[in-house]
Kinemage of the C-alpha trace (Angstrom):
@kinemage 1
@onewidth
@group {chain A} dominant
@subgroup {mainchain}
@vectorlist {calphas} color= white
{ca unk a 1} P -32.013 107.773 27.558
{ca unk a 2} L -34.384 107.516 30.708
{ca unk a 3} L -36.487 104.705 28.282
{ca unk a 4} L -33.243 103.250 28.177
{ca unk a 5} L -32.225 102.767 31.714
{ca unk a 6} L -36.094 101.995 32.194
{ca unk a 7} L -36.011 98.913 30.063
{ca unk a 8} L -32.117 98.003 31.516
{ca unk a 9} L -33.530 97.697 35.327
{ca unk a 10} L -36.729 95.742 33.684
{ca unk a 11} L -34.760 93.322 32.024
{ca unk a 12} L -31.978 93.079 35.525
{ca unk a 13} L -34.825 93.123 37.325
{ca unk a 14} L -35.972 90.048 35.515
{ca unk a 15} L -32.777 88.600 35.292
{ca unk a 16} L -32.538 88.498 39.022
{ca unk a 17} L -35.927 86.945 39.222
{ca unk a 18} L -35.830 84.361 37.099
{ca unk a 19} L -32.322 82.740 37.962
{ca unk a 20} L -32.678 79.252 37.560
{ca unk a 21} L -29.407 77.523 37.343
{ca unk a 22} L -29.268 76.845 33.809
{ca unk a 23} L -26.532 73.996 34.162
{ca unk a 24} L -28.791 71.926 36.662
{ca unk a 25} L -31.225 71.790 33.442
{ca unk a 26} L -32.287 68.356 32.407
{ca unk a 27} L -32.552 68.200 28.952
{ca unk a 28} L -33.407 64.742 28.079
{ca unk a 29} L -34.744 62.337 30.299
{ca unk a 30} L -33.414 58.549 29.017
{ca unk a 31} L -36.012 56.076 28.321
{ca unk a 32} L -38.793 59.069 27.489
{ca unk a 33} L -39.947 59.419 23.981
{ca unk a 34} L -42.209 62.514 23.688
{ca unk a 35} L -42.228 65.794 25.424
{ca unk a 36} L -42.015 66.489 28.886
{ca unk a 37} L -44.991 68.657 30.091
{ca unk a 38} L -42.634 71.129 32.770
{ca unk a 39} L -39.121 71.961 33.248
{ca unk a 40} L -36.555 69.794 35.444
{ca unk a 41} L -33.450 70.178 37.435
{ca unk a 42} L -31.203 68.120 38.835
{ca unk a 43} L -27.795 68.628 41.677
{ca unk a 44} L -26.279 69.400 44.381
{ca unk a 45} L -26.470 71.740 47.224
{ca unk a 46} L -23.439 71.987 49.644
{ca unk a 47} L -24.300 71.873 53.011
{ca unk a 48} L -21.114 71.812 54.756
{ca unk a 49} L -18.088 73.622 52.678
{ca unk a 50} L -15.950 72.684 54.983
{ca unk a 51} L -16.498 69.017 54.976
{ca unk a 52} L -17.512 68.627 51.328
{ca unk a 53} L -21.316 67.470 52.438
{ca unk a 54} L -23.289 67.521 49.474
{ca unk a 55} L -27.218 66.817 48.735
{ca unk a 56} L -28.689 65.950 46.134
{ca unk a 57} L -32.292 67.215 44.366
{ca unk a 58} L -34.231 66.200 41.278
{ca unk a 59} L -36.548 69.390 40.901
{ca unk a 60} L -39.819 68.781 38.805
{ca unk a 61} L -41.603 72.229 38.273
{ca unk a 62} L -45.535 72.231 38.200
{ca unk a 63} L -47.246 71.189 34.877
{ca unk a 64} L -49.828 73.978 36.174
{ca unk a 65} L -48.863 77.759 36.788
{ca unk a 66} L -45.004 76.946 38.717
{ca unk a 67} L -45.036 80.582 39.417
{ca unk a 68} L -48.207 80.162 41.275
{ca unk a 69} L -48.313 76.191 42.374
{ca unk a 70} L -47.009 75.349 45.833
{ca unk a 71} L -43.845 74.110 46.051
{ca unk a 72} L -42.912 70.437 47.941
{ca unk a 73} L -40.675 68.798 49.101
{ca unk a 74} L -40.419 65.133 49.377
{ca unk a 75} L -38.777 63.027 51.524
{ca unk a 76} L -38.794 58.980 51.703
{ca unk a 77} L -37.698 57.290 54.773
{ca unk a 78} L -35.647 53.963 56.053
{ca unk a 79} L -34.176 56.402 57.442
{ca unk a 80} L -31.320 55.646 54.380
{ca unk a 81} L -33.799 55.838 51.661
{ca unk a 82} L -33.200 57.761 48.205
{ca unk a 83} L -36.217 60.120 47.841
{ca unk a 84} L -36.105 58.391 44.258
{ca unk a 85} L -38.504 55.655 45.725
{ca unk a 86} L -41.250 58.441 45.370
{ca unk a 87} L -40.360 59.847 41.772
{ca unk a 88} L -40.140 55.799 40.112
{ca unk a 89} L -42.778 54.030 42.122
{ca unk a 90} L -44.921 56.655 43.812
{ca unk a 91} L -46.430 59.871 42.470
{ca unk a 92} L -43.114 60.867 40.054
{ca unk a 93} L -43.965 62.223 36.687
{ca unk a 94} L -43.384 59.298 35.075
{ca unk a 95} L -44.618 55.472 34.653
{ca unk a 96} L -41.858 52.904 34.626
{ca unk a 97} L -41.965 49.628 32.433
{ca unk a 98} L -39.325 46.996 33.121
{ca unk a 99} L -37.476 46.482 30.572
{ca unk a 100} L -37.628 43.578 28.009
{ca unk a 101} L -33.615 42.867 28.244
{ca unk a 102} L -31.501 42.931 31.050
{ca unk a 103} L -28.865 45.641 30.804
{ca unk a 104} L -31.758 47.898 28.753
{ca unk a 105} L -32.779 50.875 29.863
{ca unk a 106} L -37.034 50.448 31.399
{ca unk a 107} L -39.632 52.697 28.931
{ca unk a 108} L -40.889 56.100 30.464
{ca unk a 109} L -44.622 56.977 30.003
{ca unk a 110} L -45.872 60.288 31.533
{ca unk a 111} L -48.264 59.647 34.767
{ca unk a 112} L -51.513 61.192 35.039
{ca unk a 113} L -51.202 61.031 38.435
{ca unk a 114} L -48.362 63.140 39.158
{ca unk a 115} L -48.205 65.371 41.736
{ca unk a 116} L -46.168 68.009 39.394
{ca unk a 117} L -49.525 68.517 38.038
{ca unk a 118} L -50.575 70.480 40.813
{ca unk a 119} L -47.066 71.310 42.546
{ca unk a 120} L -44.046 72.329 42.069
{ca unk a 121} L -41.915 69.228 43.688
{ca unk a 122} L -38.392 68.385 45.375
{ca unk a 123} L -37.103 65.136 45.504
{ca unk a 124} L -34.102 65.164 48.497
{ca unk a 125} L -32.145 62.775 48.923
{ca unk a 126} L -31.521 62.840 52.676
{ca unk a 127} L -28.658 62.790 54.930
{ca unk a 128} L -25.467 62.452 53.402
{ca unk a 129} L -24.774 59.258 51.913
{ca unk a 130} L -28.196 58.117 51.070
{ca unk a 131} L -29.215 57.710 46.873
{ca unk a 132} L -27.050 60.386 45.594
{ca unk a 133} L -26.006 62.621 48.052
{ca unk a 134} L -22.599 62.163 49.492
{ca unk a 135} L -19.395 63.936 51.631
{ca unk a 136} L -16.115 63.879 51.280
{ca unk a 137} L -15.664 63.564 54.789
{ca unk a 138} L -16.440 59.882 55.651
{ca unk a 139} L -17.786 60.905 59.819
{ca unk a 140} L -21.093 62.824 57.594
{ca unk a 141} L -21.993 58.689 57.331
{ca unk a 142} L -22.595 58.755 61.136
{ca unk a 143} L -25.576 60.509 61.586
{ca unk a 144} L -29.057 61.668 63.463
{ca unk a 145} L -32.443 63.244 63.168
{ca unk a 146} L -30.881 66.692 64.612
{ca unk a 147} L -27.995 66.177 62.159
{ca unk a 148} L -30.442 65.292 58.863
{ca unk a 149} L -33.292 68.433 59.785
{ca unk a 150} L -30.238 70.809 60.195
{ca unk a 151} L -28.638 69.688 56.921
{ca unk a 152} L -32.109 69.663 55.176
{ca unk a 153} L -33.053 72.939 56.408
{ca unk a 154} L -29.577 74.275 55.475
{ca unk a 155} L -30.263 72.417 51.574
{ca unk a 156} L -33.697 74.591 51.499
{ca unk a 157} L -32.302 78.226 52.591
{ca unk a 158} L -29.417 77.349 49.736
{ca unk a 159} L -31.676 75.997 47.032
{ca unk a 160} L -34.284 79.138 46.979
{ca unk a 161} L -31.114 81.132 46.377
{ca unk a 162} L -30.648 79.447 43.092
{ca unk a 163} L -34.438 79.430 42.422
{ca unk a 164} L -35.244 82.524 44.089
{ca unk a 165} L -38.437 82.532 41.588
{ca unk a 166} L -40.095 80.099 44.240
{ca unk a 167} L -39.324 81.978 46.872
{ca unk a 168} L -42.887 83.445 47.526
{ca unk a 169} L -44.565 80.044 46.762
{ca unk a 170} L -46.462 78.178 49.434
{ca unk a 171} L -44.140 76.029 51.130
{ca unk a 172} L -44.792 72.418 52.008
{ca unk a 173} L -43.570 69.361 53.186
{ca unk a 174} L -44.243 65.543 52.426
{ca unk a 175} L -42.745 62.335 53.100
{ca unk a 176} L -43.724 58.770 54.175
{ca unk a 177} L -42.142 56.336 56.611
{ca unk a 178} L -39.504 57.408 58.356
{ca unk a 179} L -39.793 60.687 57.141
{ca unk a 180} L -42.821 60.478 60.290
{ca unk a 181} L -39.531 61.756 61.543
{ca unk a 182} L -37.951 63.921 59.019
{ca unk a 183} L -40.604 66.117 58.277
{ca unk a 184} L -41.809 67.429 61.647
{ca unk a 185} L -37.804 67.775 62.692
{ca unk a 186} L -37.567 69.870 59.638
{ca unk a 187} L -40.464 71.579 60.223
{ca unk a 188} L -39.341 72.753 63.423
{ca unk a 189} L -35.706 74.111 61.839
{ca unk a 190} L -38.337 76.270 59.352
{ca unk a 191} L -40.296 77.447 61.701
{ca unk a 192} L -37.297 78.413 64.436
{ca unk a 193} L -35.691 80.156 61.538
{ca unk a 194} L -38.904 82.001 59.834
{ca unk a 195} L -38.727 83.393 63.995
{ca unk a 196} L -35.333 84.263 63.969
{ca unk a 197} L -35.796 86.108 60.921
{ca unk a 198} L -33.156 83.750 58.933
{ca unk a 199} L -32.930 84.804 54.940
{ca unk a 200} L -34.358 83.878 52.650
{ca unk a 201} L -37.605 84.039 54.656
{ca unk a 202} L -39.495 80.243 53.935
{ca unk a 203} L -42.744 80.693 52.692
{ca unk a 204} L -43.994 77.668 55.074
{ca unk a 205} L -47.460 76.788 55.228
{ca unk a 206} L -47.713 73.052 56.408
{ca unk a 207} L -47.057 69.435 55.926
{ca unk a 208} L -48.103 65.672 54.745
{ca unk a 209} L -47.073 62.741 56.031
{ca unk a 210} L -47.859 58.873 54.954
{ca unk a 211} L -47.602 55.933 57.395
{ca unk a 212} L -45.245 57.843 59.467
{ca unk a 213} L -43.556 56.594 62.301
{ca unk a 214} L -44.058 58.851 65.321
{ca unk a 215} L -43.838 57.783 68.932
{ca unk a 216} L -42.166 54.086 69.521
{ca unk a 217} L -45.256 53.361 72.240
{ca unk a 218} L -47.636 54.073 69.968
{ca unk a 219} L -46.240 52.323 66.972
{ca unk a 220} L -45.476 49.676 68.528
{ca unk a 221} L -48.854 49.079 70.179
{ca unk a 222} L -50.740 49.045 67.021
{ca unk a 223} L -50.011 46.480 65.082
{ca unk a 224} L -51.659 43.390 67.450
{ca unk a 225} L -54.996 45.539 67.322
{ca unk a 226} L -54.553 46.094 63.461
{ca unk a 227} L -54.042 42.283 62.844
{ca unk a 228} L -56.638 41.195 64.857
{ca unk a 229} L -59.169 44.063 62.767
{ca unk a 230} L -57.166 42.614 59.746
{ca unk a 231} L -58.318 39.007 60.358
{ca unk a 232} L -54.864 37.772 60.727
{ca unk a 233} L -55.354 36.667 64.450
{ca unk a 234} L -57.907 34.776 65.767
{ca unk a 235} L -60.512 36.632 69.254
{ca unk a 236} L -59.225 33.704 71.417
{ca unk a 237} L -55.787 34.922 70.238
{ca unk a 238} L -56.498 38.599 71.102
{ca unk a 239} L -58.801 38.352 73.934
{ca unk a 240} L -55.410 36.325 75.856
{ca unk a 241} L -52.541 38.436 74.343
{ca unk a 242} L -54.393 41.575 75.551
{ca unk a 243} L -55.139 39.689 78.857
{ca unk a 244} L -51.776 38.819 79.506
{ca unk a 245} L -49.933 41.993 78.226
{ca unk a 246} L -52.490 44.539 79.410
{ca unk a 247} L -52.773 45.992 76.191
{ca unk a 248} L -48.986 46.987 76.339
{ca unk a 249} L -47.906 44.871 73.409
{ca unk a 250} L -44.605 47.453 72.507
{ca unk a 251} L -42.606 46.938 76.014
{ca unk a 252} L -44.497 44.156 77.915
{ca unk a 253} L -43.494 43.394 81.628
{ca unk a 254} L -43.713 39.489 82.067
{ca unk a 255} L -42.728 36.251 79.789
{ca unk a 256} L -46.381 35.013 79.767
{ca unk a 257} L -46.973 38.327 77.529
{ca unk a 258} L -43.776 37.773 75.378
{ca unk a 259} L -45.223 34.211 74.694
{ca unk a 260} L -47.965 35.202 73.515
{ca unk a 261} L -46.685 37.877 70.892
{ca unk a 262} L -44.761 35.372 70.019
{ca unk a 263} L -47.803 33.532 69.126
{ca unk a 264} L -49.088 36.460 67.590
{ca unk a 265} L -46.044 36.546 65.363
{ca unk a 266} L -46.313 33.229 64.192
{ca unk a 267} L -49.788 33.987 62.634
{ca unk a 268} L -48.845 37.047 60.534
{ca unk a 269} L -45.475 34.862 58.886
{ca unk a 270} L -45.439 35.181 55.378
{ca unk a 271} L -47.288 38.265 54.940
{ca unk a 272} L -46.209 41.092 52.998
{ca unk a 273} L -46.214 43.620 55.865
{ca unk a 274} L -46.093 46.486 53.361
{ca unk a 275} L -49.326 45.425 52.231
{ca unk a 276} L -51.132 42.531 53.695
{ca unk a 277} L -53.008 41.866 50.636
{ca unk a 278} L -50.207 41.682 48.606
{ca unk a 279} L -47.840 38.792 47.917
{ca unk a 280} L -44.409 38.264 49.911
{ca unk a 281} L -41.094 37.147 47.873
{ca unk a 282} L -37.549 36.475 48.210
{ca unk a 283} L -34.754 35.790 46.804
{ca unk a 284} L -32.091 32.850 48.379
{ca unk a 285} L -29.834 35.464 49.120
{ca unk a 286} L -32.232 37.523 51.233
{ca unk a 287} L -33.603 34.382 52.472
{ca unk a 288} L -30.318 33.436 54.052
{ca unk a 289} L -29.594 36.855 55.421
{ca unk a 290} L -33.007 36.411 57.561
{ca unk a 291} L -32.428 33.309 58.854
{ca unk a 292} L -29.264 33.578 59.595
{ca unk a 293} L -30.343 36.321 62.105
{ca unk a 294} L -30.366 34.329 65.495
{ca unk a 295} L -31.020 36.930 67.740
{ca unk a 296} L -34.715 36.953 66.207
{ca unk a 297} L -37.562 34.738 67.054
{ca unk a 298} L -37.938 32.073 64.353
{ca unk a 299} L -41.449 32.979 63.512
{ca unk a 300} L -39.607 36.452 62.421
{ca unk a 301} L -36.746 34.768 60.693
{ca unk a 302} L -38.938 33.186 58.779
{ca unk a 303} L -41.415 36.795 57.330
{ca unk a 304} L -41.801 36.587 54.055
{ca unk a 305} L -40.587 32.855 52.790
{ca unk a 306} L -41.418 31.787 49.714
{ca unk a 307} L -41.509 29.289 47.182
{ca unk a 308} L -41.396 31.925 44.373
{ca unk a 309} L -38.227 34.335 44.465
{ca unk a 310} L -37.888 37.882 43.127
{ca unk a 311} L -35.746 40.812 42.897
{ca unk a 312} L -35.177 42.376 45.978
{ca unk a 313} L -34.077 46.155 47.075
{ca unk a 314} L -30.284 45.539 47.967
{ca unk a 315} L -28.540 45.883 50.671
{ca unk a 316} L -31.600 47.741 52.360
{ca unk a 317} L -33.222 48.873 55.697
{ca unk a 318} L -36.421 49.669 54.062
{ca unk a 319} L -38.926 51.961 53.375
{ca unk a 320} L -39.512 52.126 57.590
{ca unk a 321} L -38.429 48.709 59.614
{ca unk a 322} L -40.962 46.487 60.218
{ca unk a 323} L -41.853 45.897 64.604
{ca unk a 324} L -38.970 43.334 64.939
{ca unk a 325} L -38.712 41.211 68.289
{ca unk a 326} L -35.876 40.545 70.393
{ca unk a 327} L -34.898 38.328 73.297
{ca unk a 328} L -34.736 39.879 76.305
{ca unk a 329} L -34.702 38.803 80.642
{ca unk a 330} L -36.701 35.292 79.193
{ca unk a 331} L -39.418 37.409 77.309
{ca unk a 332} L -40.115 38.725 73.373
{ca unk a 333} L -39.551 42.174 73.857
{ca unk a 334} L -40.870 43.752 70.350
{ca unk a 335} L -39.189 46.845 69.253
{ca unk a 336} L -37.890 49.410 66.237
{ca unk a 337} L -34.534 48.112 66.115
{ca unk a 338} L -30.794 50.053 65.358
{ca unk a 339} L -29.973 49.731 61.655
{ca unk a 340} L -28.033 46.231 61.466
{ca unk a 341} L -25.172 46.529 58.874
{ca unk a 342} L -24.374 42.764 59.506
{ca unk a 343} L -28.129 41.887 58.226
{ca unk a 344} L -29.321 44.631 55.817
{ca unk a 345} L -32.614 43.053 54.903
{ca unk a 346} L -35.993 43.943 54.135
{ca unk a 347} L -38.977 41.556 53.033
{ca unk a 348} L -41.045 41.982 50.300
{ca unk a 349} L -39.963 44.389 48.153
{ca unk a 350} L -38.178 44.740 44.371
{ca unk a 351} L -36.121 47.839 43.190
{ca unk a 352} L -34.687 46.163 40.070
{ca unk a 353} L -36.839 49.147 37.825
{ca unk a 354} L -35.152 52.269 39.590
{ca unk a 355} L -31.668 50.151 40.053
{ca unk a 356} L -32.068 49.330 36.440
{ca unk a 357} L -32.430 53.338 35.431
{ca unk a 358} L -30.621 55.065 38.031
{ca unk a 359} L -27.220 52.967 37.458
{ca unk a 360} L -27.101 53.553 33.852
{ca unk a 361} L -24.651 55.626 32.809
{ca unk a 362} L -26.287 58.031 30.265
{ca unk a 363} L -29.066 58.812 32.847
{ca unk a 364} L -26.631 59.677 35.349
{ca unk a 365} L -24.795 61.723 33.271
{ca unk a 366} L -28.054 63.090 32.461
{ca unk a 367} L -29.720 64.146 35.575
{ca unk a 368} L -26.255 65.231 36.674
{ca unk a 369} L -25.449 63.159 39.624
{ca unk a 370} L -21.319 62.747 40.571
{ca unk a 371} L -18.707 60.549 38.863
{ca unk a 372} L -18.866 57.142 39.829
{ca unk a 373} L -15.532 57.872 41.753
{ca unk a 374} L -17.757 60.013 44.515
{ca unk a 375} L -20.980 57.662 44.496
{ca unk a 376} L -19.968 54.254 42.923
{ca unk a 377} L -23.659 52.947 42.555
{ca unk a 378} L -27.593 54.320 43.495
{ca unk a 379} L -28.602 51.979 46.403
{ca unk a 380} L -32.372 52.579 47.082
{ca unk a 381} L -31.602 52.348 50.976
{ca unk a 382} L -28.269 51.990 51.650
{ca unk a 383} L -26.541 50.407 54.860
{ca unk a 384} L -23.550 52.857 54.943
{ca unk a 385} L -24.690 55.346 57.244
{ca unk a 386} L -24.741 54.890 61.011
{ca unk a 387} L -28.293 56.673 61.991
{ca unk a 388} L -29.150 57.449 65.509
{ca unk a 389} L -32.937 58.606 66.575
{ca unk a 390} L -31.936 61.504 69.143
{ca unk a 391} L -35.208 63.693 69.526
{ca unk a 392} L -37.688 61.153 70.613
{ca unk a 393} L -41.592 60.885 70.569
{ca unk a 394} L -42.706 63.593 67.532
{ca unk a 395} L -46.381 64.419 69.237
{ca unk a 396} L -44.873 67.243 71.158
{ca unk a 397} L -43.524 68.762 67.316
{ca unk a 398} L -46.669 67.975 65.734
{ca unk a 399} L -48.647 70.111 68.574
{ca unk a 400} L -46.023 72.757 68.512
{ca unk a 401} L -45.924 72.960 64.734
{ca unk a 402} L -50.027 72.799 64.900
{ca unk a 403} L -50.839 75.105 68.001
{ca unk a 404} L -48.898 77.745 65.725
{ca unk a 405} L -51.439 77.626 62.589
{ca unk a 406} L -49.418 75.323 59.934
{ca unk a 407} L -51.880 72.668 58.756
{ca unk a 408} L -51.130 68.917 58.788
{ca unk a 409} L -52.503 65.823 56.902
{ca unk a 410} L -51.735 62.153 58.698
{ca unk a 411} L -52.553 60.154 55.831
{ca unk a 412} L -52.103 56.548 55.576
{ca unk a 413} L -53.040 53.268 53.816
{ca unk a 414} L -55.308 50.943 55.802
{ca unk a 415} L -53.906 47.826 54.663
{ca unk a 416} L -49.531 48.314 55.664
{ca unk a 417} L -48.668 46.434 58.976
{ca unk a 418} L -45.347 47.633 59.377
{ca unk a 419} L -46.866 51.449 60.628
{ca unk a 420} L -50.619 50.215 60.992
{ca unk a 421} L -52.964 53.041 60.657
{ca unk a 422} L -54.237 51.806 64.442
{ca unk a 423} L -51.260 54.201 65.649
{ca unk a 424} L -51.682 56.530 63.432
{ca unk a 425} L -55.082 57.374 64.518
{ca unk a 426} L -54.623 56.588 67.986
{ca unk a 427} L -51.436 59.341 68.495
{ca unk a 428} L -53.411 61.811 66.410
{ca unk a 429} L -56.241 61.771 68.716
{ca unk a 430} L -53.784 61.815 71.972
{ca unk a 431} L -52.865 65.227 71.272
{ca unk a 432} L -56.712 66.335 72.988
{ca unk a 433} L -57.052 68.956 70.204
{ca unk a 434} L -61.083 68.715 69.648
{ca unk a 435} L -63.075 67.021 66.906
{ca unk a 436} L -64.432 69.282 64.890
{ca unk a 437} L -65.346 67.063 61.996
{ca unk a 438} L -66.383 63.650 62.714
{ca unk a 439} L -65.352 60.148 61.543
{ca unk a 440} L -66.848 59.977 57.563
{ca unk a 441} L -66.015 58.529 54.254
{ca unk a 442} L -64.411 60.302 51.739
{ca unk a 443} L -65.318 60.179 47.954
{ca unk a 444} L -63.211 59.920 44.553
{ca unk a 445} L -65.227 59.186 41.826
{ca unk a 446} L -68.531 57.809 43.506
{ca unk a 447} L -66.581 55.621 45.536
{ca unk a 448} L -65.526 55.575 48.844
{ca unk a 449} L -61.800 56.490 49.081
{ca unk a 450} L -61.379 56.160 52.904
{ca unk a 451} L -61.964 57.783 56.054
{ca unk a 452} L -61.343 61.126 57.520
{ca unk a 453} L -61.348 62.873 60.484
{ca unk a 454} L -60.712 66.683 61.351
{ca unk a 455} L -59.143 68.246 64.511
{ca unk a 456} L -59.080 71.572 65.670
{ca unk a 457} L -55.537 73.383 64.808
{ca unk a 458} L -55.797 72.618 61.144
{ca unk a 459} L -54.756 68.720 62.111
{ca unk a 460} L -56.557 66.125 59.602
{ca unk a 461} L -56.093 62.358 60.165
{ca unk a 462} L -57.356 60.040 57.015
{ca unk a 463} L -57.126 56.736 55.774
{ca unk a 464} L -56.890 55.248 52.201
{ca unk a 465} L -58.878 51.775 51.799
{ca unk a 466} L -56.708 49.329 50.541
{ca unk a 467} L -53.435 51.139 50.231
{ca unk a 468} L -50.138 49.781 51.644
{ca unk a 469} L -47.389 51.403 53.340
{ca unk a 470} L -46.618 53.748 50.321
{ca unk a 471} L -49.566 54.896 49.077
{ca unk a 472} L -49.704 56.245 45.975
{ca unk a 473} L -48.088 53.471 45.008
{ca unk a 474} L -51.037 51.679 45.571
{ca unk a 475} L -53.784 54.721 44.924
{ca unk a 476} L -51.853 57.102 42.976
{ca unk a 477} L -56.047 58.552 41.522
{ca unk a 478} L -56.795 58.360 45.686
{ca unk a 479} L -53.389 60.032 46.264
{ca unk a 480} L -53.542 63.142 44.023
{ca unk a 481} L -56.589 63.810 44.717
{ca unk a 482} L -56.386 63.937 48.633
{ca unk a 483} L -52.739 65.785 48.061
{ca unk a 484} L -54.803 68.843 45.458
{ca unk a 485} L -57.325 69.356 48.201
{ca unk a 486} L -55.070 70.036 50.886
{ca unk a 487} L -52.686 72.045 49.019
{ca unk a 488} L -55.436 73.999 48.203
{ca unk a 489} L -56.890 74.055 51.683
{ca unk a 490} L -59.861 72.449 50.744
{ca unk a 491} L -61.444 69.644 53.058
{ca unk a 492} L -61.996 66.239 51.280
């Protein structure tokens, strides 16, 4: 009898352990032939009962020890990007191939760059209305950073009570973009709860973030300095822009300075500023969308034009916007702009791949999104949510989150104008924490990866040579690599 009850509260025990929801269990991924090395999940966490707020999570355990591995989460930015930008084009755990036929479903292959082989990893889609998630109440659409940490925060504390198995896992956070905003807001609703003593208790240790946009001064300042170290402006160009604007290139004071961005922007037309080595295309349709824009300069209405068109990411804000420049008291003010419903566009870009997979029906049905009569179509940044930026500068987060021991990697590629690693770098070093390991290369294979520099309070900054705006898209060898080490806690 006592064996009995012994083995009964071993096997409850277990039972209570290991309580994956065995209905958010993907058992076939479409387009993948072979195996799949780990477990995934896919659904929804409610967020608001009352209003029906729902958010949805693709869950890709660690081809590794998942017991053991950290677990992620991943957010992409926009802000009204699906998270899916990161599991098709980024560091998912599979390689997309476009497929042959139109209407035909694009060929999986498994990616040896992954970052499920080292992590257990969340992909959030993030607020309400964005990729998959959705409400039933239509005011969710109208939205804020407070608004999207609370709601994310909220998603976590729910989701580790259906996977209470990862509940004692290190805890991180990663995102790119926009999510330069996301992640230390939602850091800060972790943290505030771990001190309130909110259950379940997060097992937070730090976070990563990619080309993030941080403070609008410092942003906005970097990107004349990065094109003139790019190449793309001329000295005699830079010497007089910084003459006339005083180096203050984000809000400048006098029309002689707005002139001369203006100039500035007329040099960098055409490029791809997701990648300055990479080509620019659009289609007509974008094309007209731009142009038609007449509260823009025309050197700006005119970013990106092309001979040679290509599928573009529809109706989208993108990945982060691009420094945009208005007309303002007689000068070119240059700023980060509202989202624009009437002109949803973004340059450069192509989502047809992810559109192509995420829209079919037998791989909705099988990663368990809703009916099409809740979320009609998967947008990979959508214009119907209203987003306002209500907390400001995120330096004071980042020294908060730091000055209380979670580590932090600023990573980002050296080659994306739209958040130039010049602000990056610059920001980092405002905080005044000290140096405490100087300016170096870093190595992957023999060659040099990038450059790194350490801080005091666990705070790395590092670039990636020749990377874009997203990028392991660019470096996904680079990318895993830097992400393993700092999981670990291991310098590069």
């Amino acid at each position: 009898m006592f064996c009995y009850l012994a083995l009964l509260l071993i096997s409850l025990s277990f039972v209570l352990i290991q309580s994956a929801p065995e209905s958010a269990l993907i058992k076939q991924v479409p387009g993948f032939n072979g195996k799949i090395p780990s477990k995934h999940y896919a659904g929804y966490v409610t967020v608001d009962e009352s209003h029906g707020r729902n958010l949805y999570y693709y869950f890709v355990e660690s081809e590794g020890t998942p017991s053991k591995d950290p677990m992620v989460l991943w957010l992409n930015g926009g802000p009204g990007c699906s998270s899916f930008d990161g599991f098709v084009y980024e560091h998912g755990p599979f390689n997309f191939e476009k497929p042959k036929k139109k209407g035909s479903l694009p060929r999986l292959q498994l990616n040896p760059y992954s970052w499920s082989k080292v992590s257990n990893i969340i992909y959030l889609d993030s607020p309400a209305g964005v990729g998959f998630s959705y409400s039933k109440n239509q005011s969710d659409y109208s939205t804020g950073d407070l608004k999207t940490a609370s709601d994310s925060h909220a998603f976590l504390l729910k989701w580790f009570e259906l996977y209470p198995e990862f509940l004692s896992n290190p805890l991180f956070l990663s995102g790119e973009s926009f999510a330069g905003i996301y992640v230390p807001t939602l850091a800060h609703e972790i943290v505030k709860g771990i001190d309130a003593g909110v259950k379940p208790k997060l097992n937070f240790k730090g976070y990563m973030i990619g080309n993030g946009v941080t403070d609008e001064k410092f942003d906005g300042n970097a990107i004349v300095p990065f094109a003139h170290g790019m190449g793309l402006i001329s000295d005699q160009i830079y010497e007089e822009v910084k003459k006339q604007c005083n180096g203050n290139y984000y809000n400048p004071a006098n029309i002689k300075c707005g002139k001369m961005l203006t100039k500035v922007n007329e040099e960098i037309e055409g490029l791809n500023i997701y990648d300055i080595l990479e080509p620019c295309y659009h289609s007509p349709e974008t094309q007209a969308n731009i142009t038609s824009n007449n509260s823009l300069p025309l050197s700006f209405r005119h970013l990106g034009q092309t001979e040679r068109p290509l599928p573009v990411r529809k109706r989208m804000f993108g990945r982060a916007w691009p420094l945009r420049a208005i007309v303002k008291d007689g000068g070119i003010v240059p700023t980060w702009p509202q989202l624009d419903n009437a002109n949803p566009f973004v340059p450069c870009t192509d989502d047809e791949v992810a559109s192509e997979w995420l829209n079919n029906e037998v791989v909705r049905k099988a990663i368990h999104t809703a009916e099409k009569s809740v979320v009609k179509e998967w947008d990979l940044c959508t214009n119907d949510i209203i987003y306002l930026r209500d907390t400001g500068s995120m330096i004071g987060y980042h020294k908060n989150l730091t000055s209380k021991g979670y580590r932090a990697l600023i990573f980002s590629g050296d080659h994306d104008l739209c958040v130039p690693y010049t602000g990056s770098e610059a920001w980092t070093a405002s905080m005044g924490y000290k140096i405490v390991n100087e300016w170096r290369p870093w190595v992957v294979n023999d060659q040099v990866a990038g450059y790194t520099q350490g801080y005091d309070k666990n705070i790395t900054f590092i670039t990636i040579k020749g990377a874009g705006h997203t990028v392991p898209e660019y470096k996904p060898r680079e990318a895993l690599y830097f992400y393993k080490r700092f999981l670990a806690g291991l310098p590069l």
